[in-house]
N, C-alpha and C positions, 0 to 999 in steps of 0.2 A: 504493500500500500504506500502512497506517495505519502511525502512530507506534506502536511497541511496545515496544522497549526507550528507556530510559534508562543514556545511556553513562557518564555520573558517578557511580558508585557500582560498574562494571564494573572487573574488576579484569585487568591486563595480558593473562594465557591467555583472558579472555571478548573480548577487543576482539579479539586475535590471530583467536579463533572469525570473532569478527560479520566481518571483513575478508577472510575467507577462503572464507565463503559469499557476501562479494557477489566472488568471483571474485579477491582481491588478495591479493597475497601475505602472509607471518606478518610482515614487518618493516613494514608498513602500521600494522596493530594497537600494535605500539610505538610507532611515532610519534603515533600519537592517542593513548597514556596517557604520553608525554610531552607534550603539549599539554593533555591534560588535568591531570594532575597536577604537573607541575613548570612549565611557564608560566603555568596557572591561565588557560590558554582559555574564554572566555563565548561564543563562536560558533564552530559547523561550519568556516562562511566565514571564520573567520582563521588557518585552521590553513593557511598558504601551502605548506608542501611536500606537502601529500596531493594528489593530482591534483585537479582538480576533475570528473569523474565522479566521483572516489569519493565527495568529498562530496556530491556530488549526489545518489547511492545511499544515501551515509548518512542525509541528513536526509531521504529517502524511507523508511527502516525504522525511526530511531532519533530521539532530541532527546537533547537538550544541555541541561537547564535549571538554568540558577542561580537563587541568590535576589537580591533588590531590596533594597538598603540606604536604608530609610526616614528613618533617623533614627542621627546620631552624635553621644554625651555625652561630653566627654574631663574626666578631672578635674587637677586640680595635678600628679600624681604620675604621668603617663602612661595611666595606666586610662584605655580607652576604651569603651564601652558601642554595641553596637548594634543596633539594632533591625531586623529584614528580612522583608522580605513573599517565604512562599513562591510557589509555580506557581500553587496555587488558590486565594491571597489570604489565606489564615491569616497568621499572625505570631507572630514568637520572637524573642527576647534573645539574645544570645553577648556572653561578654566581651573582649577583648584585655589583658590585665596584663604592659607589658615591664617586667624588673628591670635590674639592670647585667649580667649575664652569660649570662642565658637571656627567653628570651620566653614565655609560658604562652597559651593558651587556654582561653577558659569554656568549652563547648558545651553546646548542651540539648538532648535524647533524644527526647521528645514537645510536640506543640502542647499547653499544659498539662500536668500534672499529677493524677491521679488518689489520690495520698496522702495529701492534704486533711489536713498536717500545721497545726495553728490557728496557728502563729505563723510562717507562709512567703508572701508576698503570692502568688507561682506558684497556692496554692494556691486563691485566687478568681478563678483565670480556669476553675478545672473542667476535666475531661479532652475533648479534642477528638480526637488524634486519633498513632499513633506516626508519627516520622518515617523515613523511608526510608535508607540507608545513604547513599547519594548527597546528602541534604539534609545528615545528619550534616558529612560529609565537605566539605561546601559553605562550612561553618559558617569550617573550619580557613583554607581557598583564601579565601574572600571577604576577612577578615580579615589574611591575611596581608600583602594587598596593600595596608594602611594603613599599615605597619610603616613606621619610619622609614629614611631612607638611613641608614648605617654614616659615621660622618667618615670621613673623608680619611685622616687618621692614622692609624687602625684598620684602616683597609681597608689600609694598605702592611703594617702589622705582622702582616696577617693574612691573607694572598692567597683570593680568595673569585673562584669561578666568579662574574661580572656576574648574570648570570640567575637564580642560588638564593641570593645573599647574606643575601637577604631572607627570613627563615626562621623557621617556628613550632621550638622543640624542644620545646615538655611541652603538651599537651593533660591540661585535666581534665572527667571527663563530670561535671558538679556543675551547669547551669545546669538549665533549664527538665524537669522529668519525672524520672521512675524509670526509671535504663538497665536494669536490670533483669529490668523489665516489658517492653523492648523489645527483647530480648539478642540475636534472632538479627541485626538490622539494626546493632545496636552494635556484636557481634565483625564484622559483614561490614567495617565503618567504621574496628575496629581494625585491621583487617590493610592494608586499602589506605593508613590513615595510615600502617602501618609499613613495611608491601613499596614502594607507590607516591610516597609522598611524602618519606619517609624519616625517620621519626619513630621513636626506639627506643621497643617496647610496657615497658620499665622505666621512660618518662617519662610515661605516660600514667595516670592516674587513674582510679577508677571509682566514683562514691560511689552507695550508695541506703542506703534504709532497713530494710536486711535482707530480702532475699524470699529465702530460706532453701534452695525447692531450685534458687532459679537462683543462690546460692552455692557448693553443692553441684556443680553443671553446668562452674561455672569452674573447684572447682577438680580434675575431673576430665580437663580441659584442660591443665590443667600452663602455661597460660600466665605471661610475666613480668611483669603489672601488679600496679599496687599500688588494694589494694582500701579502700576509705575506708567504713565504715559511719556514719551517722548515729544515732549512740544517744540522744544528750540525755533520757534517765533512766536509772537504776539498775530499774529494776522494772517490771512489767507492768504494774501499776496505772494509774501515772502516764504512762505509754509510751501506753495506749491512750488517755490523753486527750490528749497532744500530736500524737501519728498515728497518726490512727484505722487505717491500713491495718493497723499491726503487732499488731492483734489474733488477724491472721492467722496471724502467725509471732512466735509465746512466743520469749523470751526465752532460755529453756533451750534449744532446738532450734536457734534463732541464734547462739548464743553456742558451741554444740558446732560447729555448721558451720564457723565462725570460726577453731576451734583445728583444724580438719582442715585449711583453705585453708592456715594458715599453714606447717603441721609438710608440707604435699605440695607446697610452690610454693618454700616457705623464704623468702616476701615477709613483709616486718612490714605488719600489718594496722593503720590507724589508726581509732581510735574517732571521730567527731567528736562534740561534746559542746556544745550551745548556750545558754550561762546564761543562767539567767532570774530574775528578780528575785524570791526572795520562791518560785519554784516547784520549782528542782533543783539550791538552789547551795547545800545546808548540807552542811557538813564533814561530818554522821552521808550524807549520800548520796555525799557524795566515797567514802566509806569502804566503804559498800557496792557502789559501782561497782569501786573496787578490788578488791574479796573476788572480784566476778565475773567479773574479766577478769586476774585475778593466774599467772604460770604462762604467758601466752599470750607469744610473738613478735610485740606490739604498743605502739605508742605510745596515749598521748588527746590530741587536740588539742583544747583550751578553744576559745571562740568566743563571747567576748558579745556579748549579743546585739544585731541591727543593728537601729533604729526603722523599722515599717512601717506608713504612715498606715493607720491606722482599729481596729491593732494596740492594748490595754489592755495589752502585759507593757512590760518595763522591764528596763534593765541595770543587772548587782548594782555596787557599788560596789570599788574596787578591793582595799579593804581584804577584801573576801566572796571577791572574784575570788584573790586572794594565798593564803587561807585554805584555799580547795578545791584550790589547785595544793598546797599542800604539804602537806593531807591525801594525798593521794595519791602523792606522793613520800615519805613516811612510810614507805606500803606496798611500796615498791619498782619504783613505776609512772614510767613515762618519759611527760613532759606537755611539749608547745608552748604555746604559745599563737600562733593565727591571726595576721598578719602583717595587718594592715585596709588593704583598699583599694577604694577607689571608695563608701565611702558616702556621699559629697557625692552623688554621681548616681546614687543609687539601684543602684550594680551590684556590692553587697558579698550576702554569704551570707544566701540566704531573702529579696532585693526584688527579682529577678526577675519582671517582670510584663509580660505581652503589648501594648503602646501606652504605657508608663509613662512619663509626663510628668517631667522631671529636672530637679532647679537643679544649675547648673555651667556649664559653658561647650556649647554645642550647636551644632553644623553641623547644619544643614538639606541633604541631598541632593536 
């Protein structure tokens, strides 16, 4: 019998299913989405307490595919970059970012990018293809297993099961593609990071650049993530020259969606906001952005911007950058500023690119 299903991406009640029509019992099915998801199993055959018939039925009706880590960039600060070849040889970026107290993940949603934002290198590798819930979900498991040991001393102050010590807590969808555009494979992704792996959906992200009725969709949902839009303009003008897709979705119809998600979820929605030298950093657009995000349960998060070879913009200087944080604090707007990491190796905000050559330090797999 051919391969038909793909078990990674299956969530506990689906394997429970698949275990039960090949004749084994429901605690069968548990045990393969703990090998899958909490040992982060890359073969049928290492899963040593399933009987081997079963496996042998399994990998007669299903696969198992992970991805292939081609290439690892680590920078100074931990950031690690990598690069992985899916099943059918495409290729995507994920990040790894540990801090001192939580660990984060990049992931990317599609092979490419279809949002053809001008100033995102993602956005010249063109749209190929969405990725599947299981790929998503691959992105967290592959990665995780670079994480470093726990010292010694942390580990006594901090008693940790041996086998999950090692552990993602915040997933942000922000690498490669518009989640979006891919929503049903992304919530399939959120929930198994949160049922199966153990990920609360309060740590998990979701950034795109507005597609208005799949904002709408979320937040008909009622779920608990926190939604990240990419504005980097005040106006439609300028919006459709930076990304061309949000010509689709004005400004006013985005910006209403936004105050719905916010007032039915009760999540603070963040703006992100990418300066550009000379294009969307004058105090009069601070001030307009303000007017039209005034009243909302959100933050903006600044982000200047990260150098992308072949890229003509430029980051504003810091005294530009100071001036628009406190235009907007003026109006009563709550502003971050991005926390920069990894742009020595190419894996900071918009240099996401499919094979991207990195200076820093590089493992070869």
């Amino acid at each position: 019998m051919p391969n038909t299903k793909h078990v990674l991406g299956l969530a506990t009640s689906e394997l429970v299913t698949l275990c039960e029509e090949l004749g084994y019992p429901a605690y069968r099915g548990k045990q393969l989405a703990n090998w899958l998801y909490r040992k982060g199993a890359r073969e049928i055959d290492s899963m040593s307490n399933l009987p081997r018939d079963l496996r042998e039925k399994l990998k007669g009706v299903a696969a198992l595919t992970r991805s292939r880590v081609l290439r690892e960039s680590r920078s100074e600060d931990g950031t690690t970059k990598f690069l992985l070849e899916l099943a059918d040889g495409e290729t995507i970026e994920s990040v790894l970012l540990p801090y001192g107290d939580r660990v984060s993940v990049c992931v990317s949603t599609q092979v490419g990018c279809p949002a053809g934002c001008v100033f995102c290198a993602t956005a010249e590798c063109g749209f190929v293809r969405n990725l599947t819930a299981g790929e998503i979900v691959d992105q967290v498991l592959t990665l995780r297993q670079s994480i470093p040991e726990p010292e010694e001393k942390n580990a006594k102050q901090e008693p940790q099961d041996p086998k999950t010590h090692k552990r993602v807590t915040h997933v942000v969808f922000m690498g490669m593609g518009e989640p979006l555009l891919n929503l049903q494979n992304v919530l399939k992704a959120v929930r198994i990071l949160n049922e199966e792996v153990g990920i609360s959906m309060r740590r998990m992200t979701i950034s795109t650049v507005g597609i208005t009725p799949a904002i709408r969709k979320l937040a008909e949902l009622d779920l608990q993530l926190t939604l990240a839009i990419s504005l980097h303009a005040p106006d439609d003008n300028l919006r459709r020259k930076l990304i061309p897709l949000s010509s689709k979705y004005p400004l006013e119809g985005l910006i209403a969606a936004c105050r719905d998600y916010a007032n039915r979820t009760k999540r603070r929605i963040t703006f992100e906001y990418l300066l550009l030298a000379g294009v969307n950093d004058s105090p009069a657009q601070a001030a307009t952005l303000a007017r039209l995000i005034k009243g909302m349960l959100c933050h903006v998060n600044l982000i200047p911007y990260n150098r992308v070879i072949g890229k003509s913009f430029s980051r504003p200087s810091d005294f530009t950058i100071r001036e628009f944080r406190s235009t907007l604090e003026r109006f009563g707007i709550e502003v971050t500023q991005r926390l920069e990491r990894g742009h020595a190796i190419s894996a900071a905000c918009g240099q996401l690119k499919r094979g991207t050559p990195a200076s820093g330090t590089i493992d070869e797999n």
